[in-house]
C-alpha positions in Angstrom: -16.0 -0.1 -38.6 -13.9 -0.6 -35.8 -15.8 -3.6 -34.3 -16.7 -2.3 -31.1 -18.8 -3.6 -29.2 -20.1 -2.2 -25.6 -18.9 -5.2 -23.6 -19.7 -5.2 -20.1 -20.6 -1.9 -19.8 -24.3 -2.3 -18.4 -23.4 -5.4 -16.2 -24.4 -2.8 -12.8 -27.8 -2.1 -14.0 -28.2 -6.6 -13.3 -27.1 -6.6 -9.3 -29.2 -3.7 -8.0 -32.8 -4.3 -6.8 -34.6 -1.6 -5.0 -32.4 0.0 -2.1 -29.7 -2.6 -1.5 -27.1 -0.4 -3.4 -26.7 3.0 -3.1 -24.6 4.5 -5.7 -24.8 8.2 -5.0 -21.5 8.8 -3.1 -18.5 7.6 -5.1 -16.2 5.0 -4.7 -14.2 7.0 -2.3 -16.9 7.0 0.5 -18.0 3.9 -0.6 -15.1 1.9 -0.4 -14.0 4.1 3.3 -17.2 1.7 4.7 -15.7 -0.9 5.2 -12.8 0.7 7.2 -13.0 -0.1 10.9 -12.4 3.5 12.2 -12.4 2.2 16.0 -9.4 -0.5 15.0 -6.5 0.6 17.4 -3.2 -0.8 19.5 -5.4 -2.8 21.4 -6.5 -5.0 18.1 -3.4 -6.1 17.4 -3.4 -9.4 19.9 -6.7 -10.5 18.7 -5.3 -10.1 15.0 -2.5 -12.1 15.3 -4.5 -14.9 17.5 -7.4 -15.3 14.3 -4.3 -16.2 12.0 -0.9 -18.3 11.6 0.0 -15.7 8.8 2.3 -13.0 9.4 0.5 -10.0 10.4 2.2 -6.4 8.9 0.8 -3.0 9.9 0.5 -1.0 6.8 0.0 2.4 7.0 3.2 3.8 8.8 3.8 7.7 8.7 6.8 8.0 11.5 9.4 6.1 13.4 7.4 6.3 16.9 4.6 4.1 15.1 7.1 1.4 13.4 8.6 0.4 16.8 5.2 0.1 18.4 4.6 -2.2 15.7 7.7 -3.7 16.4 7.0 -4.1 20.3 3.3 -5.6 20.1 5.2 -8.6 18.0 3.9 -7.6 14.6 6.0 -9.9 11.3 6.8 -5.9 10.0 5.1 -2.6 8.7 4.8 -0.9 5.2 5.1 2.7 5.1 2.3 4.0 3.6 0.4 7.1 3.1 -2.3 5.3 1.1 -2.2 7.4 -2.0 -2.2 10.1 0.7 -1.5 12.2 -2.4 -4.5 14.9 -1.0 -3.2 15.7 2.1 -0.1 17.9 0.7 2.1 17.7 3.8 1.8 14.1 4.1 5.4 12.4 3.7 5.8 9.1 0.7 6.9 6.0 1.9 10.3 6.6 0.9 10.6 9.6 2.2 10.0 8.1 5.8 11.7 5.1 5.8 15.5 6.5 7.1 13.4 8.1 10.2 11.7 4.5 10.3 15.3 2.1 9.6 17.0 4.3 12.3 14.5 3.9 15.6 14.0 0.5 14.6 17.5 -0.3 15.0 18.0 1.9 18.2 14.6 -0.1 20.2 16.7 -3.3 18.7 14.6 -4.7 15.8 16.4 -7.0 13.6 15.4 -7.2 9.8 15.1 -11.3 10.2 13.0 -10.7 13.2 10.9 -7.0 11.4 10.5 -6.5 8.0 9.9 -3.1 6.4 7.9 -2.4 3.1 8.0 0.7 1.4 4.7 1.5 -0.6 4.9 4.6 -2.1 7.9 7.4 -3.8 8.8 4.7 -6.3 9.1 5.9 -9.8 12.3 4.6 -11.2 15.0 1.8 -10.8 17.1 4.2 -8.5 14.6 4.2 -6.2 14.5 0.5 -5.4 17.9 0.3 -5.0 17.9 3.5 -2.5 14.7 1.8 -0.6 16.7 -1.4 -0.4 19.8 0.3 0.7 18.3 2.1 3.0 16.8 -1.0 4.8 13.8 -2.3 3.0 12.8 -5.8 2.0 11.2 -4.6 -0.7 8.8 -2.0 -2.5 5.3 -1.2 -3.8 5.2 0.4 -7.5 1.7 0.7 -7.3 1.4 4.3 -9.2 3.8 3.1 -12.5 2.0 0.5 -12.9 -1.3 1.5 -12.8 0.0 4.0 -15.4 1.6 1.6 -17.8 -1.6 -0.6 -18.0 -3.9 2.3 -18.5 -1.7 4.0 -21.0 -0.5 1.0 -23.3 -1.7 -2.3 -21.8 0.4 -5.4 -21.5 2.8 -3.8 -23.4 3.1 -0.4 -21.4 3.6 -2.9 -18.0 6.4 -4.9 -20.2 8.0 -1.5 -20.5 8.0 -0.2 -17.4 9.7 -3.5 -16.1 12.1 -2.8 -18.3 12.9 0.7 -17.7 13.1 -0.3 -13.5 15.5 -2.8 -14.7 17.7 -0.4 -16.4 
């Protein structure tokens, strides 16, 4: 009656021959492999020598981190918990980014010469304009939109544009 049809919804079963995927541990673990735990300071020279893009360290947590960004020559950072929502002490974005603006400008960064993101504590239009206030060239709204599209679609991102506007 209402024309479904199961689109797509076997297309796994087609890309797995014996023992080449393993799909017992959930895309959690599965998606934590191909994180470098042994990346550290000492990386950052060799990233920014592979590349003549801008290199930003995402992930920042605390002030003491952003200007050691700062001083290995790094474009900027985005403060970050990484949907660190499971760790219930661990600070949003937002909620670091005075700590962050302040050292910056005390070890001398300038915000044409180091760029701060915030990715993470946005939920509404005020909270842009506090982020930008506070310092930041811009934010992530990752969480409101992922919301909007899996609630009503096109038309639930439409709206939520529309209600950070207002």
């Amino acid at each position: 009656r209402n024309k479904f049809t199961q689109q797509g919804s076997d297309v796994q079963s087609e890309d797995e021959e014996e023992g080449e995927v393993d799909r017992t541990q959930g895309a959690a673990r599965a998606i934590s492999s191909y994180i470098d735990p042994g990346l550290c300071w000492d990386d950052v020279p060799w990233l920014k020598s592979i590349t003549k893009m801008k290199v930003l360290l995402k992930g920042v947590q605390c002030g003491e981190d952003a200007v050691r960004a700062y001083k290995a020559g790094l474009a900027g950072c985005v403060l970050s918990n990484h949907g660190g929502r499971q760790l219930d002490t661990c600070r949003s974005g937002i909620e670091v980014l005075p700590e962050v603006m302040e050292v910056l400008r005390e070890a001398g960064a300038k915000k044409e010469d180091f760029i701060v993101f915030v990715d993470g504590g946005i939920r509404r239009g005020g909270d842009i304009f506090k982020a930008v206030a506070l310092g930041a060239a811009g934010v992530g709204v990752g969480r409101p939109v992922l919301y909007s599209l899996a609630s009503y679609g096109e038309k639930g991102i439409v709206r939520m544009v529309h209600m950070l506007q207002d």
